[in-house]
mmCIF file of the N, C-alpha and C atoms, coordinates in Angstrom:
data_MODEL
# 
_entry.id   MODEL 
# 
loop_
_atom_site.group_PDB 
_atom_site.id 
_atom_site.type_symbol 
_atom_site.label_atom_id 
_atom_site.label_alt_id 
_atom_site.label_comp_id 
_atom_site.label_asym_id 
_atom_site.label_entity_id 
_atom_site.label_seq_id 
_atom_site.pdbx_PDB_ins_code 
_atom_site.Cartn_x 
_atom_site.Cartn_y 
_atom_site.Cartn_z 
_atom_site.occupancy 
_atom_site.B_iso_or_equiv 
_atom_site.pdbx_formal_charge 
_atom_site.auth_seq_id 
_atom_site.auth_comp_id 
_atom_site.auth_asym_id 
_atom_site.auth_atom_id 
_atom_site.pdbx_PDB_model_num 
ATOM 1   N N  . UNK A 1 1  ? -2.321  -9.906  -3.830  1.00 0.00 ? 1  UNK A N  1 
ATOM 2   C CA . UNK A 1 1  ? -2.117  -8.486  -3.741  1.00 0.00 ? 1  UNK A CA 1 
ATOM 3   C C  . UNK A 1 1  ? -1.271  -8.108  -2.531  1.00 0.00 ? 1  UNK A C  1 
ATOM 4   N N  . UNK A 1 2  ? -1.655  -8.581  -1.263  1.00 0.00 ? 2  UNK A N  1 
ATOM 5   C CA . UNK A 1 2  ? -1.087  -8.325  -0.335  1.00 0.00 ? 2  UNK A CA 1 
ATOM 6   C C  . UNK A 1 2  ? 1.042   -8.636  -0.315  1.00 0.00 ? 2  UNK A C  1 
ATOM 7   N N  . UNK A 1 3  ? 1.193   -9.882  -1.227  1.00 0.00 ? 3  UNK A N  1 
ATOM 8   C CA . UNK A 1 3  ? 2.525   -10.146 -1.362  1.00 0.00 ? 3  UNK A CA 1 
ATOM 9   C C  . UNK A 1 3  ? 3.113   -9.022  -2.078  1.00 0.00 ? 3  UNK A C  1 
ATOM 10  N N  . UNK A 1 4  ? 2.233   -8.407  -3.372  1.00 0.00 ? 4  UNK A N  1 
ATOM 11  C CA . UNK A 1 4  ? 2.891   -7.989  -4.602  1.00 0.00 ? 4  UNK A CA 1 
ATOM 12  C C  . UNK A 1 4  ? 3.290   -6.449  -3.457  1.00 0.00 ? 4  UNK A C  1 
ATOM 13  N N  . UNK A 1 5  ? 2.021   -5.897  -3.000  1.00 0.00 ? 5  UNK A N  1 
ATOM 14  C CA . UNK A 1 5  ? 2.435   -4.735  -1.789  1.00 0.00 ? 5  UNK A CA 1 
ATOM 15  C C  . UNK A 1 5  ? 3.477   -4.556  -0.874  1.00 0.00 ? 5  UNK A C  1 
ATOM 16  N N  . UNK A 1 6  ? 3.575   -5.614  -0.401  1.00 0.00 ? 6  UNK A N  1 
ATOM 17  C CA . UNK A 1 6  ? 4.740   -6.015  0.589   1.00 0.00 ? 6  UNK A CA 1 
ATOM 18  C C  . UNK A 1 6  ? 6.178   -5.751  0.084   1.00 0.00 ? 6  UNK A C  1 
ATOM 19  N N  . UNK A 1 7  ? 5.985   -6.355  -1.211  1.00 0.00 ? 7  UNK A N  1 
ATOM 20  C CA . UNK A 1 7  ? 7.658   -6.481  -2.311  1.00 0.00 ? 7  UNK A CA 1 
ATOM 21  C C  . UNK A 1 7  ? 7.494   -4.763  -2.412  1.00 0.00 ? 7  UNK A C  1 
ATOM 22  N N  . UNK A 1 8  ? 6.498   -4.252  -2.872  1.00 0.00 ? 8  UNK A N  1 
ATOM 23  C CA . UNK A 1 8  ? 6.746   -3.020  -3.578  1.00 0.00 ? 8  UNK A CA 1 
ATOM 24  C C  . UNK A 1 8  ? 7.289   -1.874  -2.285  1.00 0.00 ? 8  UNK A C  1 
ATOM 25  N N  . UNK A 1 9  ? 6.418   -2.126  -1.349  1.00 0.00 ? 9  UNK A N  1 
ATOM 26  C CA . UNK A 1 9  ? 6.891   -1.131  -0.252  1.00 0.00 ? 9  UNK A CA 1 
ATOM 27  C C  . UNK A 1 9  ? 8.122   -1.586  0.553   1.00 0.00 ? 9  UNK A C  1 
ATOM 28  N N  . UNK A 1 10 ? 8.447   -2.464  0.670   1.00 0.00 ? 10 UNK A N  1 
ATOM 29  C CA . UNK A 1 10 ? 9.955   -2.918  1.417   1.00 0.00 ? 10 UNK A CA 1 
ATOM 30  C C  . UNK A 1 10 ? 10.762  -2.461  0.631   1.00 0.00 ? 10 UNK A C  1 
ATOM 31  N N  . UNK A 1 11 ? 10.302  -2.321  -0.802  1.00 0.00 ? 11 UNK A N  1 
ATOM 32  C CA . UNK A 1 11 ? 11.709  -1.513  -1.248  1.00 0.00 ? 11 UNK A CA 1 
ATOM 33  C C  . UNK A 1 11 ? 11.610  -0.395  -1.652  1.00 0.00 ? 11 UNK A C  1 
ATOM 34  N N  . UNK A 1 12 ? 10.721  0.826   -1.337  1.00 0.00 ? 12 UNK A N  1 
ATOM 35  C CA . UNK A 1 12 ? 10.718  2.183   -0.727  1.00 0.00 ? 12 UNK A CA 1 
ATOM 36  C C  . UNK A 1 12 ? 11.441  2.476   0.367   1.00 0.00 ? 12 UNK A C  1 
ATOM 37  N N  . UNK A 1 13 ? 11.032  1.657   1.122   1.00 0.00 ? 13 UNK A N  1 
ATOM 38  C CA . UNK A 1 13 ? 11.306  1.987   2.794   1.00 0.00 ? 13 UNK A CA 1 
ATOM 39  C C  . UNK A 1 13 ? 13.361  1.906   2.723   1.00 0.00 ? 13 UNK A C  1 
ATOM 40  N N  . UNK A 1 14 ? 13.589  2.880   3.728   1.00 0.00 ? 14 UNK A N  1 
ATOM 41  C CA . UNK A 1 14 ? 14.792  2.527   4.228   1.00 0.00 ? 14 UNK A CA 1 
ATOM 42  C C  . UNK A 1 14 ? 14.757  1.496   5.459   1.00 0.00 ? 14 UNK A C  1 
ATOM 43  N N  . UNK A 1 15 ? 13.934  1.544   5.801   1.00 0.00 ? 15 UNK A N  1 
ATOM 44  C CA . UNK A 1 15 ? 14.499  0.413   6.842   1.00 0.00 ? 15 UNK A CA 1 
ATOM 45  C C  . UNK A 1 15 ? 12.863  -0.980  6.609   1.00 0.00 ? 15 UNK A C  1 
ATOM 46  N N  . UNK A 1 16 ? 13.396  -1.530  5.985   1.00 0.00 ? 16 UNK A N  1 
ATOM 47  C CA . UNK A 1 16 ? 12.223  -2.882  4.845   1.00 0.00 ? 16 UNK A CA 1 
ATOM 48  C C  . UNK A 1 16 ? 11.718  -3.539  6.422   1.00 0.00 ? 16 UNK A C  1 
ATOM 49  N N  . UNK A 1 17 ? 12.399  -3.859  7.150   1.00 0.00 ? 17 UNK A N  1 
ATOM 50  C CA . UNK A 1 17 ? 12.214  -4.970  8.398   1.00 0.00 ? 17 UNK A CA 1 
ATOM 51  C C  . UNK A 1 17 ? 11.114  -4.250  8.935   1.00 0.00 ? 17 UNK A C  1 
ATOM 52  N N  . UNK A 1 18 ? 10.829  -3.014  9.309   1.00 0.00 ? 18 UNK A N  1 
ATOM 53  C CA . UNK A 1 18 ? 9.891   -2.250  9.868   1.00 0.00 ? 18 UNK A CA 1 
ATOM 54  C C  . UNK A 1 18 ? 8.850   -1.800  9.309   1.00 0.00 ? 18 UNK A C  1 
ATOM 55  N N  . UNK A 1 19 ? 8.540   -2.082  8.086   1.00 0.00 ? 19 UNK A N  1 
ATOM 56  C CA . UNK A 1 19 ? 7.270   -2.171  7.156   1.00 0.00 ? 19 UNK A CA 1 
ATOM 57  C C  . UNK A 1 19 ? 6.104   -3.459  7.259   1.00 0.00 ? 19 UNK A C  1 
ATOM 58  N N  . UNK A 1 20 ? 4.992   -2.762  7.910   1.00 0.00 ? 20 UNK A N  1 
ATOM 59  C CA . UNK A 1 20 ? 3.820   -3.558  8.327   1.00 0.00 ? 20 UNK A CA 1 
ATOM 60  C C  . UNK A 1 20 ? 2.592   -3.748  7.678   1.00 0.00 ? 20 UNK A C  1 
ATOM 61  N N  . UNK A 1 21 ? 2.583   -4.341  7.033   1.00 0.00 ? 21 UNK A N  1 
ATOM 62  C CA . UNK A 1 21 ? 0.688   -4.436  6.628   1.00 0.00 ? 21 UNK A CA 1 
ATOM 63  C C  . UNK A 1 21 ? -0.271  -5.042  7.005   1.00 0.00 ? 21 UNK A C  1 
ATOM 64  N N  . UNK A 1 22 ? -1.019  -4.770  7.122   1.00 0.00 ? 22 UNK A N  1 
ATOM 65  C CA . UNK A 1 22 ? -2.969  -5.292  8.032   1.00 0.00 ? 22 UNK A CA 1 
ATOM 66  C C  . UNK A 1 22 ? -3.655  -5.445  6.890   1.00 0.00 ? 22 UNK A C  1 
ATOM 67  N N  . UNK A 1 23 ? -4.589  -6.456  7.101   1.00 0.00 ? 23 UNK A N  1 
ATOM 68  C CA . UNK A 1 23 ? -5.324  -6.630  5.983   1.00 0.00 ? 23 UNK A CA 1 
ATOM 69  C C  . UNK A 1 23 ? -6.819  -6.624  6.339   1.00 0.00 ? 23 UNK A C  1 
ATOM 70  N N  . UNK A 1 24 ? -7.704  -5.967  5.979   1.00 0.00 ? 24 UNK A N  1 
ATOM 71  C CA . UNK A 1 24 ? -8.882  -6.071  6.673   1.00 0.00 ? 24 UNK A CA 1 
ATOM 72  C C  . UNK A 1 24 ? -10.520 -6.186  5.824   1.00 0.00 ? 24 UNK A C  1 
ATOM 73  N N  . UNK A 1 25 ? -11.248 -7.069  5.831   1.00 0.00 ? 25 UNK A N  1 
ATOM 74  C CA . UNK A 1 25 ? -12.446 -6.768  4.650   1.00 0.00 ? 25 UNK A CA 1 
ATOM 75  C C  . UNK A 1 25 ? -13.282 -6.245  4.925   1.00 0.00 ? 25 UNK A C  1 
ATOM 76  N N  . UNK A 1 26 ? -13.833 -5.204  4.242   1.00 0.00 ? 26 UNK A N  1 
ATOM 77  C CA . UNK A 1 26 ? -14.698 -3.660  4.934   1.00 0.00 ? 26 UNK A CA 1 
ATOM 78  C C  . UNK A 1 26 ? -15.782 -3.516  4.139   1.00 0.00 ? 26 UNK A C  1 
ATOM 79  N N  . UNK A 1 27 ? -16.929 -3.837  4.435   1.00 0.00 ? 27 UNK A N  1 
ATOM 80  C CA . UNK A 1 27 ? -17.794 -3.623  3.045   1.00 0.00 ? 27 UNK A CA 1 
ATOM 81  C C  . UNK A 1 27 ? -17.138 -4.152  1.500   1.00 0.00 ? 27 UNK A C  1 
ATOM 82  N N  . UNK A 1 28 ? -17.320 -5.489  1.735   1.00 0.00 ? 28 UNK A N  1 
ATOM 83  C CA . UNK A 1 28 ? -16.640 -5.808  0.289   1.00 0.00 ? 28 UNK A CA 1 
ATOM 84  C C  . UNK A 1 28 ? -15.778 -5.502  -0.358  1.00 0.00 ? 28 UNK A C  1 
ATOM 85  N N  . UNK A 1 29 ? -14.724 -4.792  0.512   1.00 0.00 ? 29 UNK A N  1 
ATOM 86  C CA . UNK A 1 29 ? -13.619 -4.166  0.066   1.00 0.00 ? 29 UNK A CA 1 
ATOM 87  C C  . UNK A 1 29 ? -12.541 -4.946  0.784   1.00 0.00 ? 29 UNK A C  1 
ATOM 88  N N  . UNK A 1 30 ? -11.400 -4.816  0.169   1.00 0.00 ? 30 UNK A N  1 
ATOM 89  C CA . UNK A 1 30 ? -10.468 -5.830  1.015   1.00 0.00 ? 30 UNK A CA 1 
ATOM 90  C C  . UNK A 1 30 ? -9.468  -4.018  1.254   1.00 0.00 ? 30 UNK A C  1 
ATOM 91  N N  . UNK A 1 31 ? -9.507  -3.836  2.346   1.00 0.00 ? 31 UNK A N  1 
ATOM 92  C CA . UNK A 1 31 ? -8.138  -2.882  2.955   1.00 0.00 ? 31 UNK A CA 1 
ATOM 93  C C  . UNK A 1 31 ? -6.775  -2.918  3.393   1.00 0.00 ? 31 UNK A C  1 
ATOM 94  N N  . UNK A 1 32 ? -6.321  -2.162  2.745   1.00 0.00 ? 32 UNK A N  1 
ATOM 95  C CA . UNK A 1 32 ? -4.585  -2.719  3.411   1.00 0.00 ? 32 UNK A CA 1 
ATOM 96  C C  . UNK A 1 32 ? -4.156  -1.108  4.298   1.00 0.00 ? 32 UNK A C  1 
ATOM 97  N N  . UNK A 1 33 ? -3.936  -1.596  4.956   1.00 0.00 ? 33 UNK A N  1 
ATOM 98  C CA . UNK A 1 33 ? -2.946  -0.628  6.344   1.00 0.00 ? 33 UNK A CA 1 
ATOM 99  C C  . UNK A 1 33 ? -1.765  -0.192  6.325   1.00 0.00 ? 33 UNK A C  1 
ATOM 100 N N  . UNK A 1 34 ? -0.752  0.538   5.657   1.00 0.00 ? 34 UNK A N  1 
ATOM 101 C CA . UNK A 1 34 ? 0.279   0.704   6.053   1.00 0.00 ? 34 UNK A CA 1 
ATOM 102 C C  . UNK A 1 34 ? 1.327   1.265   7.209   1.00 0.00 ? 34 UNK A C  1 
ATOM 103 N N  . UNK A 1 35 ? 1.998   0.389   8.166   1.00 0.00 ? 35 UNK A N  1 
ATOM 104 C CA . UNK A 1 35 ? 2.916   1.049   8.926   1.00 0.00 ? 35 UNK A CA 1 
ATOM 105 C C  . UNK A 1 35 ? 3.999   0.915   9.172   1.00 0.00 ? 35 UNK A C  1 
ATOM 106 N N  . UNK A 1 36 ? 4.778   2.244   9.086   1.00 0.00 ? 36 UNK A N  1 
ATOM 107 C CA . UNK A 1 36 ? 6.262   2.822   8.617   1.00 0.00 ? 36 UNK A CA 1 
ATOM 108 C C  . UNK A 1 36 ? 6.535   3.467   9.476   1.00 0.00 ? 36 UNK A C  1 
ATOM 109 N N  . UNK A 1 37 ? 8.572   3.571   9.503   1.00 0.00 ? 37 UNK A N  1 
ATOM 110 C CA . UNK A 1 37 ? 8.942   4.236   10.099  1.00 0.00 ? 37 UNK A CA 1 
ATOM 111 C C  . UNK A 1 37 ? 8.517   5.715   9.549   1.00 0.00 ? 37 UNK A C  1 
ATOM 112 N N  . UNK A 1 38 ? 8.157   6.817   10.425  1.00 0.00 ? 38 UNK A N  1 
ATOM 113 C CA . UNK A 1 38 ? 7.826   8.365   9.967   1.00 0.00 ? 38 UNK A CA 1 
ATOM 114 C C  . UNK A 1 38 ? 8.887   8.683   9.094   1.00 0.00 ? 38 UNK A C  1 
ATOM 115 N N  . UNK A 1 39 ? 10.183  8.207   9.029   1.00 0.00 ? 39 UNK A N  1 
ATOM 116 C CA . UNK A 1 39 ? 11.186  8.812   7.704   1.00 0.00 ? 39 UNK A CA 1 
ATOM 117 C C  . UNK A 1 39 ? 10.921  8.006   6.784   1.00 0.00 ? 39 UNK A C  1 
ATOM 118 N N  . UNK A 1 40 ? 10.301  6.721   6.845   1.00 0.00 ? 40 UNK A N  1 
ATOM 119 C CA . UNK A 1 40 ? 9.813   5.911   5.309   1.00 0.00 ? 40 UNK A CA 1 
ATOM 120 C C  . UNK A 1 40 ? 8.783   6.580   4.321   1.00 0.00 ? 40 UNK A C  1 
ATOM 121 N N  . UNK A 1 41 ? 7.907   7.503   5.449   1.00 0.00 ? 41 UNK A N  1 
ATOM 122 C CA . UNK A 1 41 ? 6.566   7.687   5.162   1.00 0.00 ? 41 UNK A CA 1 
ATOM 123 C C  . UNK A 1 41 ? 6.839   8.341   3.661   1.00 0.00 ? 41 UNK A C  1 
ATOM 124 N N  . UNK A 1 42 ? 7.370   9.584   3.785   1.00 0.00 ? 42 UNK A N  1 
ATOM 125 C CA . UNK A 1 42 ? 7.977   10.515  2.295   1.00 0.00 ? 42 UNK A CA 1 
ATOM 126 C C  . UNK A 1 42 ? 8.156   9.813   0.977   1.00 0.00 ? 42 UNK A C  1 
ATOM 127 N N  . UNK A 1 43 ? 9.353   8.610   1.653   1.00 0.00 ? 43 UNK A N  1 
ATOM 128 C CA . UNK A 1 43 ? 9.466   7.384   0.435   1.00 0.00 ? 43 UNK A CA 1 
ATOM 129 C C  . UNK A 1 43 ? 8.417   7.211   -0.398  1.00 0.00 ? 43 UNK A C  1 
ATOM 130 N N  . UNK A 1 44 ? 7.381   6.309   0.761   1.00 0.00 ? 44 UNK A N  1 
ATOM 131 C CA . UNK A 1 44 ? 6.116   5.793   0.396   1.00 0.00 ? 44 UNK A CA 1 
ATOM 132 C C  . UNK A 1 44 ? 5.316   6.684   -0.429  1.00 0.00 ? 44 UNK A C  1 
ATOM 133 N N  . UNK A 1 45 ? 5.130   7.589   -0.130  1.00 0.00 ? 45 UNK A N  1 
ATOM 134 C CA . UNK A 1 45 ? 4.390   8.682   -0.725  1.00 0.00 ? 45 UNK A CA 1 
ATOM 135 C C  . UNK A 1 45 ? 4.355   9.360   -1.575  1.00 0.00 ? 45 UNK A C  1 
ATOM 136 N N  . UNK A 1 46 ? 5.957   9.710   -1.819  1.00 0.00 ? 46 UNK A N  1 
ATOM 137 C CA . UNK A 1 46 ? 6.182   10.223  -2.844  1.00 0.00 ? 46 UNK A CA 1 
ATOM 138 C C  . UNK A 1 46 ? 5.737   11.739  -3.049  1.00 0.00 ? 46 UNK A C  1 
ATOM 139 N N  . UNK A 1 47 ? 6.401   12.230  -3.782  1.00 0.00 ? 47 UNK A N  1 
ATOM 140 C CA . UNK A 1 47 ? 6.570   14.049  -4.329  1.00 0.00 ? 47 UNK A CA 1 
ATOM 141 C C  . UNK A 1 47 ? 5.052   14.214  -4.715  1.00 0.00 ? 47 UNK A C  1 
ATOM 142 N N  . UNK A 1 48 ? 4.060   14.713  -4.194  1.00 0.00 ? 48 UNK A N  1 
ATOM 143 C CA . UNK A 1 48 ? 2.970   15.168  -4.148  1.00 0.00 ? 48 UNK A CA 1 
ATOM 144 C C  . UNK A 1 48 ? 2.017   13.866  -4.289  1.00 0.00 ? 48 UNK A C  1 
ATOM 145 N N  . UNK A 1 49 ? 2.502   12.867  -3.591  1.00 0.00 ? 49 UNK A N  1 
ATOM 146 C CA . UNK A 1 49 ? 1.916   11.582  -3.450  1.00 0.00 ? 49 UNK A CA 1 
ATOM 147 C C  . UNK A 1 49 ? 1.845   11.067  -4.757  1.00 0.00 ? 49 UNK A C  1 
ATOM 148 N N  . UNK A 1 50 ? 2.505   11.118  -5.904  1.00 0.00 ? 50 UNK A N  1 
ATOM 149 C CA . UNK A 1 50 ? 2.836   10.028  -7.271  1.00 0.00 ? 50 UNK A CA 1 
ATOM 150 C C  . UNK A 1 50 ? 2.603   8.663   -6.909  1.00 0.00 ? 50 UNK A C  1 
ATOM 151 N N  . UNK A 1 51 ? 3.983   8.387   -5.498  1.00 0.00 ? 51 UNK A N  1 
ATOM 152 C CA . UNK A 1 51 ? 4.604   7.082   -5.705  1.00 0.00 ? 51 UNK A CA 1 
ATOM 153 C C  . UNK A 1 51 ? 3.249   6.470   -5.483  1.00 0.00 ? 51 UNK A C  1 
ATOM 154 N N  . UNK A 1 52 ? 2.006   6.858   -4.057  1.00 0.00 ? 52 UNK A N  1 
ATOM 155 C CA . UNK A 1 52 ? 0.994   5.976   -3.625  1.00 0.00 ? 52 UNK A CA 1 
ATOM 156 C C  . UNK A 1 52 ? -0.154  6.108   -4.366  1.00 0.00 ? 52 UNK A C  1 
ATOM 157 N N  . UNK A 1 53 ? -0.298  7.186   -5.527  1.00 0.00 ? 53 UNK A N  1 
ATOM 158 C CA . UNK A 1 53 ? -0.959  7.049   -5.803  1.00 0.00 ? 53 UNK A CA 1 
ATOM 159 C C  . UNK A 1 53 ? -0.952  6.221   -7.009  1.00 0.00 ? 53 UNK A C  1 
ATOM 160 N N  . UNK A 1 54 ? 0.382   5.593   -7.660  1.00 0.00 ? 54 UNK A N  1 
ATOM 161 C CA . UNK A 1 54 ? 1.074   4.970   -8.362  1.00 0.00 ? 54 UNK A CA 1 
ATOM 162 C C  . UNK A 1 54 ? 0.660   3.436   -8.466  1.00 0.00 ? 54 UNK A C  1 
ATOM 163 N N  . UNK A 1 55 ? 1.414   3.478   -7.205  1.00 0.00 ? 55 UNK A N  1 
ATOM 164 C CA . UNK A 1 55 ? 0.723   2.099   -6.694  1.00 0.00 ? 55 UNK A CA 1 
ATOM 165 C C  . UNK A 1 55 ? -0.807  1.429   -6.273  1.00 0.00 ? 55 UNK A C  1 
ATOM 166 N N  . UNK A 1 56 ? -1.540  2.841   -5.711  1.00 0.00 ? 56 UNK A N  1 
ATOM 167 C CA . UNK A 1 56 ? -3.056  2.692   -5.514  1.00 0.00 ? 56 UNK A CA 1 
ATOM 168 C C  . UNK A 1 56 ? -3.611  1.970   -7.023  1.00 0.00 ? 56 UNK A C  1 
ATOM 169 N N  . UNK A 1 57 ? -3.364  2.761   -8.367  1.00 0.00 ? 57 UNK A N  1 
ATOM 170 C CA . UNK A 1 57 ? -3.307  2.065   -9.548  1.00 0.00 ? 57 UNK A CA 1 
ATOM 171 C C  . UNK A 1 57 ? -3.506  1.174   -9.800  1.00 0.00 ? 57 UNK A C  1 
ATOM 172 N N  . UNK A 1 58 ? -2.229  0.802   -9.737  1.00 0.00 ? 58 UNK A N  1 
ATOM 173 C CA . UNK A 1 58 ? -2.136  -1.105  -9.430  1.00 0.00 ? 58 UNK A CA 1 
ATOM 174 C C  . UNK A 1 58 ? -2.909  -1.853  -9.023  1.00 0.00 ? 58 UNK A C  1 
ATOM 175 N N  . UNK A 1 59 ? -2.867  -1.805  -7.550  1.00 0.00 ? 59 UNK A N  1 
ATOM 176 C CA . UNK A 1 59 ? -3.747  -2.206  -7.146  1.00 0.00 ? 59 UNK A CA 1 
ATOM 177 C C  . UNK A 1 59 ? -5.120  -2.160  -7.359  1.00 0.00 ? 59 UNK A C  1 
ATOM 178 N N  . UNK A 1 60 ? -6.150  -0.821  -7.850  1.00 0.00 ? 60 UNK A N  1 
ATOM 179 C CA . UNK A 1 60 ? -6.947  -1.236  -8.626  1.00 0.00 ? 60 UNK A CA 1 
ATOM 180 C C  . UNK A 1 60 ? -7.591  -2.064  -9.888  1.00 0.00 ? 60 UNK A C  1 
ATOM 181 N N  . UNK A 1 61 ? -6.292  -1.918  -10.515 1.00 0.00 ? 61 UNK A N  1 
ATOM 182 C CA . UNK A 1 61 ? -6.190  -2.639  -11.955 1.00 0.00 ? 61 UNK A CA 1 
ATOM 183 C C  . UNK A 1 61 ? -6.410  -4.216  -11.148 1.00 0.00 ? 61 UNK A C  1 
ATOM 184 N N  . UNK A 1 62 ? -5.897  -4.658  -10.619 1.00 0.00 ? 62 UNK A N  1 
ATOM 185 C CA . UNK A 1 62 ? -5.597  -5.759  -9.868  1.00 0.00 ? 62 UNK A CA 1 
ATOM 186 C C  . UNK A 1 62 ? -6.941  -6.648  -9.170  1.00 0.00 ? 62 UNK A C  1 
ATOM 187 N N  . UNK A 1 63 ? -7.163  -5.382  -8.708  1.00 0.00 ? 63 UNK A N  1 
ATOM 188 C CA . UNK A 1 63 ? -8.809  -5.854  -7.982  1.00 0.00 ? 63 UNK A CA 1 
ATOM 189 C C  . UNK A 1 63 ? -9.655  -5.851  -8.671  1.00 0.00 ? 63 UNK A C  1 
ATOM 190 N N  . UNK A 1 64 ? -9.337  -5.000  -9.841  1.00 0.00 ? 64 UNK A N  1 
ATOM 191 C CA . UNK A 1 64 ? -10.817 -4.834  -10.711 1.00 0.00 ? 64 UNK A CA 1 
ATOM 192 C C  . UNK A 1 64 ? -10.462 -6.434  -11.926 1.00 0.00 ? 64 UNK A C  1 
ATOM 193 N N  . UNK A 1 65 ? -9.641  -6.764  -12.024 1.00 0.00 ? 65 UNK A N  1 
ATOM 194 C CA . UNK A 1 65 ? -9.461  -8.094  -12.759 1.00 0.00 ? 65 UNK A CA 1 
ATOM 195 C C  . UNK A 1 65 ? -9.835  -8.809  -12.099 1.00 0.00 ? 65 UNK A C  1 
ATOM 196 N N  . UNK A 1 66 ? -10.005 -9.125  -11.309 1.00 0.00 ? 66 UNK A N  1 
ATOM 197 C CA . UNK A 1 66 ? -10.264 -10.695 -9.818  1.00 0.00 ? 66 UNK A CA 1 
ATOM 198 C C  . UNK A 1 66 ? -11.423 -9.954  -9.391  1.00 0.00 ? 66 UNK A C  1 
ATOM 199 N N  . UNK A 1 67 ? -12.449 -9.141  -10.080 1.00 0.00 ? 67 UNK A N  1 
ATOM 200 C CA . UNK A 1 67 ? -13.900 -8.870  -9.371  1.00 0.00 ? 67 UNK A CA 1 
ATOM 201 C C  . UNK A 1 67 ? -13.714 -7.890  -7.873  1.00 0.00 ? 67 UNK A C  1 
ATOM 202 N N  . UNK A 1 68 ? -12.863 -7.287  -7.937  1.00 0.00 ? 68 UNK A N  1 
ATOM 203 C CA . UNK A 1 68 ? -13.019 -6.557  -6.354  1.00 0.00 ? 68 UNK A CA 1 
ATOM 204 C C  . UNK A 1 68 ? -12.798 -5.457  -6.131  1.00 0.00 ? 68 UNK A C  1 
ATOM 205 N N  . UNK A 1 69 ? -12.788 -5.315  -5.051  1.00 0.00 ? 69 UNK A N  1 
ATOM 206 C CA . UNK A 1 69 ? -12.033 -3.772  -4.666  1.00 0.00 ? 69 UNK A CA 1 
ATOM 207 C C  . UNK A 1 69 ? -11.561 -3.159  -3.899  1.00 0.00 ? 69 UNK A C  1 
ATOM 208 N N  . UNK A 1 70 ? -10.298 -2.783  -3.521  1.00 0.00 ? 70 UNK A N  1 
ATOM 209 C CA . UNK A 1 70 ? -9.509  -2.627  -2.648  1.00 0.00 ? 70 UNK A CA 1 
ATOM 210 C C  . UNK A 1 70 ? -9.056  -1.622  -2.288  1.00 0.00 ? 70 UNK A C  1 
ATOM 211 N N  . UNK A 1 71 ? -8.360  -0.852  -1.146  1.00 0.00 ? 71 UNK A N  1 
ATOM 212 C CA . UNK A 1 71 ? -8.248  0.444   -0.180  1.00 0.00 ? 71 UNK A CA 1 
ATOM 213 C C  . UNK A 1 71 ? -7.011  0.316   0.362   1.00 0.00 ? 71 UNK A C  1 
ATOM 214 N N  . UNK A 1 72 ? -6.199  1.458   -0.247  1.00 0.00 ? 72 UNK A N  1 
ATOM 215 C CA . UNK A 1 72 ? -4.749  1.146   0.283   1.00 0.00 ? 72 UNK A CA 1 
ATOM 216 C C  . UNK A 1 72 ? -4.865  2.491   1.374   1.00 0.00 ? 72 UNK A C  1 
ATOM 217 N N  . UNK A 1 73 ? -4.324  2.822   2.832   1.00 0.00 ? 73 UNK A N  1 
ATOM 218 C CA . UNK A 1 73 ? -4.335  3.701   3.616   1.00 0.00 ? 73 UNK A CA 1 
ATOM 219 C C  . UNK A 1 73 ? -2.608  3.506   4.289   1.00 0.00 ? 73 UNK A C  1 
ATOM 220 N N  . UNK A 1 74 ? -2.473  4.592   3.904   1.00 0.00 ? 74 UNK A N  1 
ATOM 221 C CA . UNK A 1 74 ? -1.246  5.159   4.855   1.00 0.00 ? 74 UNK A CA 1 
ATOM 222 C C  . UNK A 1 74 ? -1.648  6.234   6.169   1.00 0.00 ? 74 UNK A C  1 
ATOM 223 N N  . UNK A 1 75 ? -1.645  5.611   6.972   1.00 0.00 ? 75 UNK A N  1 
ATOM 224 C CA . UNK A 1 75 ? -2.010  6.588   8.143   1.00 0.00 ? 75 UNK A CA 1 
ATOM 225 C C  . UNK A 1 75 ? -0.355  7.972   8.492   1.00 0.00 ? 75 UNK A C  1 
ATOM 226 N N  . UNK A 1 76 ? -1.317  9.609   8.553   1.00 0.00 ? 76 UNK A N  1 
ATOM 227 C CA . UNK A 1 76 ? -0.526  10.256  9.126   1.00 0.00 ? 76 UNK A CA 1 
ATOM 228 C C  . UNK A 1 76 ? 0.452   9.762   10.179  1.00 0.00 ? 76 UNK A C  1 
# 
């Protein structure tokens, strides 16, 4: 999951090199962190948040096949 995230948000971002993810397990949850340049953030996010919540999707579909469950966070 963490690779398939990585591919998907480096190519939102305008500037890919500066796109960071943390990975952290929280109560049986596996969490991912996102950090962006503040002009990527919009990218990421998308027109009333579509794009992340797009991808949050995914990633559920994803976790819920492999038994789990996972927390995507874009910090303000």
């Amino acid at each position: 999951m963490e690779e398939f995230l990585n591919f998907v948000l480096r190519r939102l971002a305008g500037h890919p090199d500066e796109v960071f993810l943390s990975h952290a397990a929280v109560d049986g949850k596996d969490v991912f962190t996102v950090q962006a340049r503040q002009t990527d953030l919009p990218r990421i996010i998308g027109k009333r948040g579509q794009t992340i919540h797009a991808i949050r999707s995914l990633l559920d579909a994803a976790a819920a096949k492999h038994g789990g469950k996972v927390r995507l966070v874009v910090p303000d």
